[in-house]
C-alpha positions in Angstrom: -17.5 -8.4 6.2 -14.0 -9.1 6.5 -13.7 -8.9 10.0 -15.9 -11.0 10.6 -15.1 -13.9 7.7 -11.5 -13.7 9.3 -12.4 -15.2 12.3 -14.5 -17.9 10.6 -11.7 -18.6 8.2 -8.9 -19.5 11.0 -12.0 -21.0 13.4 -13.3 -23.6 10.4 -9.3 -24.0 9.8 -8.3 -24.8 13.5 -11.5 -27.6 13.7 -10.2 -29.0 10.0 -6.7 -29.9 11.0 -6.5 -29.9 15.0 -10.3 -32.4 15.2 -12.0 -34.8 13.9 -14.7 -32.0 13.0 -14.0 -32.0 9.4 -17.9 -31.0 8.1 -17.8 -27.9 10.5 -14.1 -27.1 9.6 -15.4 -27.0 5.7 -18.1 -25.1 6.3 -16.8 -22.6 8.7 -13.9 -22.3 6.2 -16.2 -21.7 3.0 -18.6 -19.4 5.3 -15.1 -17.2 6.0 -13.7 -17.7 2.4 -17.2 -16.2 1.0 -17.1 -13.3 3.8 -13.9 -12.3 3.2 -13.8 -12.4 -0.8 -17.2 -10.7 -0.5 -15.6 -7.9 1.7 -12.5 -7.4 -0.4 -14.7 -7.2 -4.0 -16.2 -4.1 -1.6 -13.1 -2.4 -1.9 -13.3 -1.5 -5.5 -16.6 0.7 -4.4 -16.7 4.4 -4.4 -17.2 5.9 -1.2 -20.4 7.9 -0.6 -20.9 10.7 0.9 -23.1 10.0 4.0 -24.7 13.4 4.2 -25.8 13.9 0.7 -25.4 10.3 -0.2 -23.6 11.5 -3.3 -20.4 10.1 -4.1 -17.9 11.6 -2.9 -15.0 12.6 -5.4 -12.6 14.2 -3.1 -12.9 11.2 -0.7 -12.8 8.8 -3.2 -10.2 5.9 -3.2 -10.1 2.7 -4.5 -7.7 -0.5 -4.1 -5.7 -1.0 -7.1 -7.3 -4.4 -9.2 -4.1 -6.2 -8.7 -4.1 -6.1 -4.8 -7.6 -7.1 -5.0 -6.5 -9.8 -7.2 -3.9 -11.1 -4.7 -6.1 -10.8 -1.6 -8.6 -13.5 -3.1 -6.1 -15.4 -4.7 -4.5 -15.8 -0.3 -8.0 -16.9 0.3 -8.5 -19.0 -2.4 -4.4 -20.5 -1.3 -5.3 -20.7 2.2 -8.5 -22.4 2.0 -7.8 -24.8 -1.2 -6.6 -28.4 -0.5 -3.2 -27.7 -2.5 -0.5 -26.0 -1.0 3.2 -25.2 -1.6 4.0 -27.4 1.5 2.2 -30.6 2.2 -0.2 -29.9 5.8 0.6 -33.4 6.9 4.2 -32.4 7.0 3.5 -30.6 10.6 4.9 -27.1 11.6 5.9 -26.8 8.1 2.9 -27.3 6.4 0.9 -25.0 8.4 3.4 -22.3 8.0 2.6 -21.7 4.3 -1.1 -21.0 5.0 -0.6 -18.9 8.3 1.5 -16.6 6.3 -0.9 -15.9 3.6 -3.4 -15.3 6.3 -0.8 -12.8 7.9 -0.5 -11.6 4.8 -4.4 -11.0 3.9 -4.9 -9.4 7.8 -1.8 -7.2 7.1 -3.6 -5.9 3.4 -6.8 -5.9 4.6 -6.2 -3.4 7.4 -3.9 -1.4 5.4 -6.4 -0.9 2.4 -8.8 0.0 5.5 -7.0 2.6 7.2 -6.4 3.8 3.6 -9.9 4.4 2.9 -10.9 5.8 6.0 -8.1 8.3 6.2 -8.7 9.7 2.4 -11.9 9.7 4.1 -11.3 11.6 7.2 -9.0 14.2 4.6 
């Protein structure tokens, strides 16, 4: 769900500030917002095993509460009207919210490779 909320996120973002599209911006952004937060609150899951459908003890792994906590909290930065930098003061004010969103893709796919080599062990 996070891959695909990603996407949305930075499409609904890119029609907010660069058109006059502001309706689809918001709604692409909340669509991605939702996705990815959805996607993240996944992470605290146990893995199952897909043979037995059991869950799987020596697979299992879980992302630590306060990573999970700072993941929505990027969303919650990037897509929310208040930033650390103003967005009207162009590059500057973009730069704050492109790094959370570096930031989230960075977590995101690190929590992922996680899981799926614990899995793969």
């Amino acid at each position: 769900m996070v891959w695909l909320g990603l996407p949305l996120l930075l499409a609904g973002t890119i029609l907010l500030f660069a058109t006059d599209l502001d309706v689809a911006g918001s709604i692409l952004m909340t669509l991605g917002a939702v996705s990815v937060v959805a996607g993240i609150l996944r992470l605290r899951r146990r893995s199952k095993d897909r043979v037995t459908g059991r869950s799987a003890v020596e697979t299992y792994y879980r992302t630590s509460t306060g990573k999970i906590a700072a993941m929505i909290a990027a969303v919650v930065y990037i897509v929310s009207p208040i930033d650390i930098v103003p967005d009207p003061l162009l590059p500057f004010g973009i730069v704050d919210d492109a790094t959370a969103l570096t930031w989230l893709v960075i977590a995101f796919s690190q929590e992922a490779s996680r899981r799926r080599r614990r899995r793969q062990a």
